[in-house]
C-alpha positions as CSV (number, residue, x, y, z in Angstrom):
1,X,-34.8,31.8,11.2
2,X,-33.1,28.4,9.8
3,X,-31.2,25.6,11.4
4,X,-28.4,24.1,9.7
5,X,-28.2,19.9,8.7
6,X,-26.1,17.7,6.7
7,X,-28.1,15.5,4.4
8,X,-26.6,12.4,3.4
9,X,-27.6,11.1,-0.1
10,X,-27.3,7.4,-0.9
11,X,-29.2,5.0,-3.3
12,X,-31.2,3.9,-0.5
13,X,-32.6,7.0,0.6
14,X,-31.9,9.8,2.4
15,X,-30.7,10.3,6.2
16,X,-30.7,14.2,7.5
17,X,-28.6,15.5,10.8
18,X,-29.4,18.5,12.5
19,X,-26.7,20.5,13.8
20,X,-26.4,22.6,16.7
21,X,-25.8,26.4,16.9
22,X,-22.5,25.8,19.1
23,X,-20.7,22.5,19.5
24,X,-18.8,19.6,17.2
25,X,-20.0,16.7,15.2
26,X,-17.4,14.1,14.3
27,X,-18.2,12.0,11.2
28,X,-16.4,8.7,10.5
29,X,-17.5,5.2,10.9
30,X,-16.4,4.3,14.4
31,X,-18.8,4.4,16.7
32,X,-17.8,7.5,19.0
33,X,-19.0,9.7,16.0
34,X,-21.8,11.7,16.1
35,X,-22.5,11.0,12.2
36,X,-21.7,7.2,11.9
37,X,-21.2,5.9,8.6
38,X,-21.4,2.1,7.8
39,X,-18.3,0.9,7.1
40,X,-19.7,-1.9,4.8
41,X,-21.0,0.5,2.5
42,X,-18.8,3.0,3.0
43,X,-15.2,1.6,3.4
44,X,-13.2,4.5,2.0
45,X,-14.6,6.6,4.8
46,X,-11.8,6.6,7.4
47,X,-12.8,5.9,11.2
48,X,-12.7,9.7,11.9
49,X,-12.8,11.4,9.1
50,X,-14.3,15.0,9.6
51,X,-15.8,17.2,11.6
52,X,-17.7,20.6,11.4
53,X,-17.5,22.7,14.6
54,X,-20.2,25.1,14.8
55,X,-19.9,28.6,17.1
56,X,-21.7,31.9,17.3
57,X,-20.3,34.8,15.4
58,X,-20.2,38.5,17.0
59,X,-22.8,39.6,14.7
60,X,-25.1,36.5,16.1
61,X,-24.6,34.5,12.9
62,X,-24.2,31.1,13.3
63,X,-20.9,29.9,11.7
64,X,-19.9,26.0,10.6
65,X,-16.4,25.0,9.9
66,X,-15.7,22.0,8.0
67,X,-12.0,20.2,8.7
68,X,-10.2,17.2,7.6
69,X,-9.2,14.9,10.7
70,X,-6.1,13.9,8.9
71,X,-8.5,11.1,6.8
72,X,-7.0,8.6,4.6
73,X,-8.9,9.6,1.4
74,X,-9.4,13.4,2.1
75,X,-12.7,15.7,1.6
76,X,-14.1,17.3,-1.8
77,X,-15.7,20.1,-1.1
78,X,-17.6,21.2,-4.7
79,X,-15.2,19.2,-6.0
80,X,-12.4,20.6,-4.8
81,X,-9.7,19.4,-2.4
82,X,-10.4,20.6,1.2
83,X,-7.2,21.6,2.8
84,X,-7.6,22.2,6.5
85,X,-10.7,24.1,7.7
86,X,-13.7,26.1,5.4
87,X,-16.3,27.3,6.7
88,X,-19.4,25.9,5.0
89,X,-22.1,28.6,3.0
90,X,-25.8,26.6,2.0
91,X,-25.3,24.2,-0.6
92,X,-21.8,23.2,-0.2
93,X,-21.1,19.4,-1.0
94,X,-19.4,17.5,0.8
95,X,-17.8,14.3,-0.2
96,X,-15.7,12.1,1.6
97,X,-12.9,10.4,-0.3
98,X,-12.8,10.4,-4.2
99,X,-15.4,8.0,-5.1
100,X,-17.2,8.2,-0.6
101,X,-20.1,9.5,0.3
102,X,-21.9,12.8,-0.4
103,X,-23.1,14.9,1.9
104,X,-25.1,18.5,1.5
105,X,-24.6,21.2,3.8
106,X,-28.2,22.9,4.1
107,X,-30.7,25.3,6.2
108,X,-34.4,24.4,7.3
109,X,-36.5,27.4,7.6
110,X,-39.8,26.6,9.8
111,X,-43.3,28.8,8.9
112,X,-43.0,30.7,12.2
113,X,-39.6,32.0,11.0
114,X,-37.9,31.0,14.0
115,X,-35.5,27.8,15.1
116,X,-36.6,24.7,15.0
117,X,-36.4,22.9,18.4
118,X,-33.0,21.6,19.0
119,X,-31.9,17.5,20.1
120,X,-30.1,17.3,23.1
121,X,-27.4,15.9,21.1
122,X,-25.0,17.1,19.0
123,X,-26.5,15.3,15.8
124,X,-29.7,14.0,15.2
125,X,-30.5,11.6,12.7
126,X,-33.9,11.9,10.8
127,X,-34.8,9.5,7.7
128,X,-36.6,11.6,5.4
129,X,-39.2,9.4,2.9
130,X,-41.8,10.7,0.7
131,X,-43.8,7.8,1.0
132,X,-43.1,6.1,4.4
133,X,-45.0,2.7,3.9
134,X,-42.2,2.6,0.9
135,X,-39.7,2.7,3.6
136,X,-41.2,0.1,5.5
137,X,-42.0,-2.4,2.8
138,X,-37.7,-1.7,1.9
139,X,-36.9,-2.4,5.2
140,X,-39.1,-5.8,5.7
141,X,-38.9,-7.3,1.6
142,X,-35.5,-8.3,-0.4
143,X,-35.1,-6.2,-3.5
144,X,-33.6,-8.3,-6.5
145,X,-30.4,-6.6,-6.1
146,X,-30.4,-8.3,-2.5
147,X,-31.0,-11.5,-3.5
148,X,-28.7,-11.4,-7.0
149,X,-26.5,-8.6,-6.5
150,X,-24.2,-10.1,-8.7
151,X,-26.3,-9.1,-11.6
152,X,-26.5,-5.7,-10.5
153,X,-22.7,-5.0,-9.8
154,X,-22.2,-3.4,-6.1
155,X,-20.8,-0.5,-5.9
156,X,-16.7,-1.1,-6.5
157,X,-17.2,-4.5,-7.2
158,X,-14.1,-5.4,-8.5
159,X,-12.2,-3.7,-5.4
160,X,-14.1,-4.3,-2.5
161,X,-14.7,-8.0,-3.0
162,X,-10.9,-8.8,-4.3
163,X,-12.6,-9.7,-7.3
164,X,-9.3,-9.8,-9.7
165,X,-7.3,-11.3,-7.5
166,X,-9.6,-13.9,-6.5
167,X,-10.5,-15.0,-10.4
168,X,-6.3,-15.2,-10.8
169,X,-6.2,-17.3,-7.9
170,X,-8.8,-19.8,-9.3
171,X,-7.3,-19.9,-13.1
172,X,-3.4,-20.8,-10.9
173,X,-4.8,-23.5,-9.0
174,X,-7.4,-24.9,-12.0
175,X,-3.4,-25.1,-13.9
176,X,-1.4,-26.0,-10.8
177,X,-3.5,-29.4,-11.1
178,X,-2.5,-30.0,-14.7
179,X,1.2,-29.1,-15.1
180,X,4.0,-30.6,-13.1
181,X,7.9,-30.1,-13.0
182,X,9.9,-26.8,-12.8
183,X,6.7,-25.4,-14.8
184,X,4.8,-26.1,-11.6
185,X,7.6,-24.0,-9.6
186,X,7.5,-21.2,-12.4
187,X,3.9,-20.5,-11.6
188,X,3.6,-21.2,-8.0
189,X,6.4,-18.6,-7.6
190,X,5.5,-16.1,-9.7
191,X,1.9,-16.4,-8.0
192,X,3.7,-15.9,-4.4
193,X,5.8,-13.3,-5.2
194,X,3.1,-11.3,-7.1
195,X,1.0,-12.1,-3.9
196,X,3.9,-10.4,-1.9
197,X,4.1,-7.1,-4.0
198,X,0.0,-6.9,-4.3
199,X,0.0,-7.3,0.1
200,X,2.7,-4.2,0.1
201,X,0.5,-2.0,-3.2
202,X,-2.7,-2.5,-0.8
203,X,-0.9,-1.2,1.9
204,X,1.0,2.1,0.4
205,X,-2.7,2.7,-1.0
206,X,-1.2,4.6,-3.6
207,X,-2.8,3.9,-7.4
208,X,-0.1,2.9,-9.8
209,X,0.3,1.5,-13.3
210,X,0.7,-1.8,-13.0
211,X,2.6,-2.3,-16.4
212,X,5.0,0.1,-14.5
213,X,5.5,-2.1,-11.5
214,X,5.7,-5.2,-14.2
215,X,8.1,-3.1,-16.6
216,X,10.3,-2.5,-13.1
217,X,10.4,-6.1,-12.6
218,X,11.6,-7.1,-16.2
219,X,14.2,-4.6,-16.5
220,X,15.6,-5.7,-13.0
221,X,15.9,-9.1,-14.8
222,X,17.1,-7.6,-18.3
223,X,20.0,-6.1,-16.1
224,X,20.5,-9.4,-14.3
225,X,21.1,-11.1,-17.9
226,X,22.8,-8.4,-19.0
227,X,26.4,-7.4,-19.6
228,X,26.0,-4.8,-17.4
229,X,26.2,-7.3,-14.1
230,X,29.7,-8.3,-14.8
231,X,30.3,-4.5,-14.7
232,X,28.7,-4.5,-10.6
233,X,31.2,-7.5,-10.3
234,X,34.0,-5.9,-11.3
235,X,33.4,-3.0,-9.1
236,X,32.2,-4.1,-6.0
237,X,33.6,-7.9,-5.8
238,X,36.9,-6.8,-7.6
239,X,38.1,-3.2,-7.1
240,X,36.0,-2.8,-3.6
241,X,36.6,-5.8,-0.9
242,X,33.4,-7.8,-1.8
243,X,34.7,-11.3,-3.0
244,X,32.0,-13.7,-1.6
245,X,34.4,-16.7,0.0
246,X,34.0,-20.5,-1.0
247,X,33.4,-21.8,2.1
248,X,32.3,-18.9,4.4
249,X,33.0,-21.0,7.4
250,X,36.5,-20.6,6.6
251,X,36.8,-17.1,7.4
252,X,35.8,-14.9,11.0
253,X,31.6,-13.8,11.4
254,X,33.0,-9.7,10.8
255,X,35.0,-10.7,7.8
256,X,32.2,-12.5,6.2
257,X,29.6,-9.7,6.6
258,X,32.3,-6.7,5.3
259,X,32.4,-9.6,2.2
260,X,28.8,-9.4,2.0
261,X,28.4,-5.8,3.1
262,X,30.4,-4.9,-0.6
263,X,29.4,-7.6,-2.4
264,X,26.1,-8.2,-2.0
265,X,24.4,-5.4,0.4
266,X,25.9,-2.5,-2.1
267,X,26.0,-4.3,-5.1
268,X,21.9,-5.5,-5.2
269,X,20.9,-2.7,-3.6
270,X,22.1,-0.4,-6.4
271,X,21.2,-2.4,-8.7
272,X,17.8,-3.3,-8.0
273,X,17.0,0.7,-7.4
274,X,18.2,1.4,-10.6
275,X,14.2,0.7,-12.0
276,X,13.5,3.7,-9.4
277,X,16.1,6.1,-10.4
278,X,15.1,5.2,-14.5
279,X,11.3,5.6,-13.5
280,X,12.5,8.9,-12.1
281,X,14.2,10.1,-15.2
282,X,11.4,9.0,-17.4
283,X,8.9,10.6,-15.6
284,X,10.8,14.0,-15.8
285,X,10.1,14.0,-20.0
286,X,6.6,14.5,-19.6
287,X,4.2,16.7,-17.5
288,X,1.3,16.2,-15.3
289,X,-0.9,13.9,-14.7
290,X,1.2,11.5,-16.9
291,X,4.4,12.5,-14.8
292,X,3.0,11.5,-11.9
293,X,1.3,8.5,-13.2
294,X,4.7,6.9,-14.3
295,X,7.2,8.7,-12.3
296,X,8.7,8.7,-9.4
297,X,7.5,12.2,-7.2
298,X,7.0,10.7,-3.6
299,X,8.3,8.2,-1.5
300,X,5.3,5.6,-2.1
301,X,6.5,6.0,-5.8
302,X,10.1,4.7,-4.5
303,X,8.8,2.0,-2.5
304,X,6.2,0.6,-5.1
305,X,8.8,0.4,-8.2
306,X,11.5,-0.9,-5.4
307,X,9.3,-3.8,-4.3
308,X,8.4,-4.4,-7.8
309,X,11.9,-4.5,-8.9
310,X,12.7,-6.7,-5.5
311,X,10.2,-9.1,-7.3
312,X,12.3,-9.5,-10.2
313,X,15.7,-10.0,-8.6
314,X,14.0,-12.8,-6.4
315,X,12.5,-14.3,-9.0
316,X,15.4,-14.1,-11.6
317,X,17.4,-15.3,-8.3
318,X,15.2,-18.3,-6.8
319,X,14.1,-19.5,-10.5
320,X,17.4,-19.3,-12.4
321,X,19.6,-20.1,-10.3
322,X,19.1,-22.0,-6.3
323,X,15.7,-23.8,-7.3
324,X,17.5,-25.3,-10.4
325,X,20.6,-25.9,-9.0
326,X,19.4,-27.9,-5.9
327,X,17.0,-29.8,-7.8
328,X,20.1,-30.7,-10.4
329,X,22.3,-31.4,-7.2
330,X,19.8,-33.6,-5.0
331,X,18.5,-35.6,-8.6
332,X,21.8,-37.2,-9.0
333,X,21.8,-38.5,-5.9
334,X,18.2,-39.4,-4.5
335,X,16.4,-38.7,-8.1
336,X,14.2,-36.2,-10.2
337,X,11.2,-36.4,-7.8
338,X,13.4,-35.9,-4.6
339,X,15.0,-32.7,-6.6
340,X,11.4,-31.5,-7.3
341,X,10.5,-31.8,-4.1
342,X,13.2,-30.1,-2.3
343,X,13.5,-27.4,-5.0
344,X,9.8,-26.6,-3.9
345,X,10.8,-26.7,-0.2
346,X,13.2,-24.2,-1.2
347,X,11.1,-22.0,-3.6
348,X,8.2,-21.1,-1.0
349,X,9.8,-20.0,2.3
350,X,12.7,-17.8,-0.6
351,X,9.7,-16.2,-2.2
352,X,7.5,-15.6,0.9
353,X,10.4,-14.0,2.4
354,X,11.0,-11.5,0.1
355,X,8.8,-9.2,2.6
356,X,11.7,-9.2,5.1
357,X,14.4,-9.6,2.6
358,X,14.4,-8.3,-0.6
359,X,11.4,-6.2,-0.7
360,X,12.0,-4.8,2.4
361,X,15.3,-3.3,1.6
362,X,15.1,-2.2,-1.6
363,X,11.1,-0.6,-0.2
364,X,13.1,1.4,2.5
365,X,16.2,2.6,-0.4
366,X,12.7,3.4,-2.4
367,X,11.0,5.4,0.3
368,X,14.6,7.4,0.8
369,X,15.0,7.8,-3.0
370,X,11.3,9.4,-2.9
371,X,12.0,11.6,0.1
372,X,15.3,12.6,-1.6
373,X,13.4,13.9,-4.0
374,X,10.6,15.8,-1.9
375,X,13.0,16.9,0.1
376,X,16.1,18.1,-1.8
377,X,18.2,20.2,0.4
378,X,18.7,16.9,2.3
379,X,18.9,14.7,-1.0
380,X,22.6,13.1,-0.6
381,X,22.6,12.9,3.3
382,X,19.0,10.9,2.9
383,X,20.3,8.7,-0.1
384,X,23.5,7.7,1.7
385,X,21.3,6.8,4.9
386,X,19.0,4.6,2.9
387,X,21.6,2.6,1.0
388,X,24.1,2.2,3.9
389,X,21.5,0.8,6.2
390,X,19.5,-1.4,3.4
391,X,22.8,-2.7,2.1
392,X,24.0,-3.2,5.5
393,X,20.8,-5.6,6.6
394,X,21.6,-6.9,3.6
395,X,24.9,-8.3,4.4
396,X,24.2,-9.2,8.0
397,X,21.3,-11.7,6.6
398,X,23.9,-13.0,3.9
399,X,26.6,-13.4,6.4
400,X,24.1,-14.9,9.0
401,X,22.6,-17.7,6.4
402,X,26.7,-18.3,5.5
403,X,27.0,-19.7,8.7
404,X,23.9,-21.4,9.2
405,X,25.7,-24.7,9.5
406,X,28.4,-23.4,11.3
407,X,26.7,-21.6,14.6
408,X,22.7,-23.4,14.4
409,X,20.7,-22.0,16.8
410,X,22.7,-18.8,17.3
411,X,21.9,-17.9,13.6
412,X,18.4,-18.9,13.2
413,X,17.4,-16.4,15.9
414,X,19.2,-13.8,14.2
415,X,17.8,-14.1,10.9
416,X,14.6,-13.8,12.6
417,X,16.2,-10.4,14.5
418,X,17.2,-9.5,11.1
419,X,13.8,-10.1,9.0
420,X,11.5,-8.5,11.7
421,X,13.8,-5.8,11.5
422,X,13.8,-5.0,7.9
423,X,10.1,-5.6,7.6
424,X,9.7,-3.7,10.0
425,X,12.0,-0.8,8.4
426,X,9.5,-1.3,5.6
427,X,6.0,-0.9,7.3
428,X,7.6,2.2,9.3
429,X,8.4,3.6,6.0
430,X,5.1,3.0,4.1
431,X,3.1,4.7,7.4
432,X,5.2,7.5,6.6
433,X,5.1,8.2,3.2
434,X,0.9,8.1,2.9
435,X,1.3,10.8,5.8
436,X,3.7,12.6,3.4
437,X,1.8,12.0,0.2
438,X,1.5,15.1,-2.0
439,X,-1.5,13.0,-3.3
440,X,-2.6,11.6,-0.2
441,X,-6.3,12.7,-0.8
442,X,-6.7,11.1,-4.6
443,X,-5.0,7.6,-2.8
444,X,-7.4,4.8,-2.3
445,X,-8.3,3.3,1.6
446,X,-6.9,0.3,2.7
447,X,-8.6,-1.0,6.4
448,X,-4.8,-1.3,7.7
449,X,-4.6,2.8,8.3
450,X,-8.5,3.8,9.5
C-alpha cells in the first residue's frame, strides 16, 4: 500500500506534502492554502493557483485530480499546458507558471505494505535532508550568495528587481544634470512617457517585442509628418463638420464637442490605430510563433501597440508643437528662462496624463480591434463601439479644456469625470483581455492580478 505526496524541488532543498485519500489541497501563496508558496521566491505563483482534489474510486483506488484555479501564469504538466482538470499518474511534474516552481507528484510505499499514518490535515509539510546537521548549519550561517547575491545573479534578476529600468533611470538623471534647454524637455518627456507605456506593459503582462511597441510609436509620428495628415484634415475637418473654432468660447458647449467629436475624437483615434491595424496585416504574412510575436491576435496585442502608438502622438504633440510654442510665446514677453520654465510646467502634467488621455483611448479602440478579431461574427458591431466611444471621450475632454477659461470650476471637475473615466475604460479593458488571452498561460505575473 502507498500514499500519495507532492515534492517540491528548489535549490535549497526539498519540502514533501502528504496528501489525503479524500479531500482538497489548495496551492498558492496566500495564506489560506494548504501548500503555501513564498511569494518572494516564487512571485509568478498566483495567490491560488491550483489544487488537487483527491476521492475514492469504485474499485477502491485512490484517485487525484489536478486543476488550474484560473492562475495568472497557468500549470505545465510534463511540459504541457494543463487545461482544466487531469488526474495525476506517479511521476507527473508539475510546474506552476513558465519559468515557477516544480512540483513531483509521487507514492511512498512503507515495509509493512500498508498506509502510512495520515495528518489530521489536509497537507503535511515534511523537509526531507540527507544530512540534517547540513540543514541546520543552512538555516543558522549566511552562504556567500546571501551575503553577495549580486555576484551570484538571483533567480530573474533582471525582472524581479526592475533591474533595466532602474539602470535607465540612473543614466536620465546622471544627463538631466548636465544638459539644459528644450534638450532637457526632450529627455524628461520621453522618459515620462516611456514610464507611462512600461506601467500599462506590466499590467497587460503580455511579452511583447519591444522594437514593435517602438516601431508603433515612430510610424504614428512618420504619419504625423506625413502628407498623409492633410489627407485626415481634409476629411474629417473639411468634408465632415470637424473645423476646430478660433476662439471656442465663441460658440455653445454642444457645438464645440460635435467640432471636436469629428475633428479630433474620429480623426486621432483612427489615426493613431492605424500602427494596430498595420501590425495586424503584417503579422498575417508569416506563421507561428513569429505571427504572434509581431502581430496582432488578441486584445492585449491591441492595447499594447495602441498605447505605444498613443506615446508617439503625445510626444510628436507635446514636443513639436505646445511645449515649443508656449515657450516661444511666454519668451518674448517675460524671457527664455520664463518660457523654459512654463514649457516644463506644461510638458509633465501632458505626458503623465496620457494614461487618462491618449493611452487610455486609443488602449480601449486596441482592446476592441483585438476582440474584433477573436471574435469575428461580431467584428463591425465591436469596432464601431470602440471608436465611437474612444472618439467620443475624446471630444468631451477637447471641448471641456476649450472652455477651461470660460466655465473654471465647472470644467475642472469634469475633466477629472472625464480622465477617471477613460482610465478607467482602460484598466476594465486590460482585466479583460488577460482573462481572454489565448496565451494567457505563457504571459508573465504582474502582483496587480494575484
Amino acid at each position: 500500500m502507498s500514499h500519495a505526496f507532492l515534492r517540491l524541488v528548489s535549490t535549497s532543498g526539498e519540502t514533501s506534502y502528504s496528501l489525503l485519500e479524500t479531500g482538497e489541497v489548495v496551492i498558492g501563496r496566500d495564506r489560506s492554502c494548504q501548500i503555501v508558496l513564498n511569494s518572494n521566491d516564487y512571485a509568478m505563483v498566483s495567490r491560488r493557483h491550483a489544487i488537487v482534489r483527491s476521492s475514492r474510486t469504485p474499485d477502491g483506488r485512490t484517485s487525484y485530480l489536478l486543476c488550474d484555479l484560473n492562475s495568472a501564469n497557468g500549470i505545465y504538466l510534463n511540459g504541457e499546458v494543463l487545461q482544466g482538470c487531469q488526474e495525476l499518474q506517479a511521476g507527473d511534474r508539475i510546474k506552476l507558471g513558465n519559468s515557477g516552481p516544480e512540483l513531483l507528484f509521487e507514492y511512498q510505499y512503507n515495509s509493512q505494505g500498508v498506509d502510512e499514518p495520515h495528518s489530521s490535515v489536509t497537507a503535511t509539510r515534511v523537509t526531507m535532508s540527507a544530512n540534517p546537521r547540513a540543514l541546520v548549519n543552512s538555516q543558522t550561517e549566511a552562504s556567500w550568495s546571501q551575503m553577495l547575491p549580486i555576484l551570484f545573479r538571483p533567480k530573474d534578476f533582471t525582472r524581479k528587481a526592475y533591474l533595466v529600468p532602474g539602470i535607465i533611470t540612473v543614466i536620465l538623471v546622471v544627463l538631466l544634470f548636465f544638459v539644459q534647454g528644450f534638450l532637457y524637455q526632450i529627455l524628461l518627456g520621453a522618459y515620462l512617457a516611456t514610464a507611462a507605456l512600461y506601467f500599462v506593459y506590466q499590467l497587460c503582462g503580455k511579452p511583447k517585442a519591444w522594437w514593435v511597441l517602438i516601431a508603433s510609436a515612430v510610424f504614428t509620428i512618420l504619419i504625423l509628418l506625413s502628407p498623409v495628415l492633410n489627407l485626415f484634415f481634409l476629411v474629417f475637418r473639411s468634408i465632415l463638420p470637424g473645423s476646430i473654432p478660433d476662439n471656442p468660447s465663441t460658440v455653445s458647449f454642444g457645438e464645440l464637442f460635435l467640432r471636436y467629436f469629428f475633428g479630433s475624437g474620429l480623426l486621432e483615434e483612427l489615426l493613431k490605430a492605424l500602427p494596430v491595424i498595420g501590425f495586424y496585416f503584417l503579422g498575417r504574412a508569416f506563421t507561428s510563433p513569429t505571427r504572434e510575436d509581431i502581430g496582432v491576435e488578441e486584445p492585449l496585442d491591441g492595447i499594447l501597440i495602441g498605447s505605444a502608438s498613443a506615446v508617439g502622438f503625445t510626444l510628436f504633440e507635446t514636443l513639436g508643437q505646445y511645449v515649443p510654442g508656449t515657450i516661444a510665446q511666454v519668451a518674448q514677453q517675460m524671457g527664455t528662462d520664463a518660457g523654459l520654465r512654463l514649457g516644463l510646467e506644461l510638458l509633465i502634467p501632458r505626458i503623465l496624463g496620457d494614461v487618462a488621455g491618449h493611452m487610455a483611448w486609443s488602449g480601449w479602440f486596441g482592446y476592441c480591434i483585438g476582440l474584433s478579431i477573436l471574435k469575428p461574427r461580431q467584428a463591425w458591431q465591436i469596432l464601431a463601439l470602440g471608436y465611437f466611444s474612444a472618439a467620443g471621450l475624446h471630444g468631451l475632454w477637447n471641448s471641456s479644456t476649450g472652455l477651461a477659461s470660460t466655465l473654471g470650476i465647472f470644467v475642472l471637475l469634469l475633466l477629472m469625470v472625464v480622465g477617471g473615466i477613460s482610465y478607467a475604460l482602460l484598466g476594465a479593458a486590460i482585466v479583460k483581455a488577460r482573462a481572454l488571452s489565448p496565451s494567457r498561460s505563457q504571459n508573465f505575473a504582474t502582483r496587480f492580478y494575484h
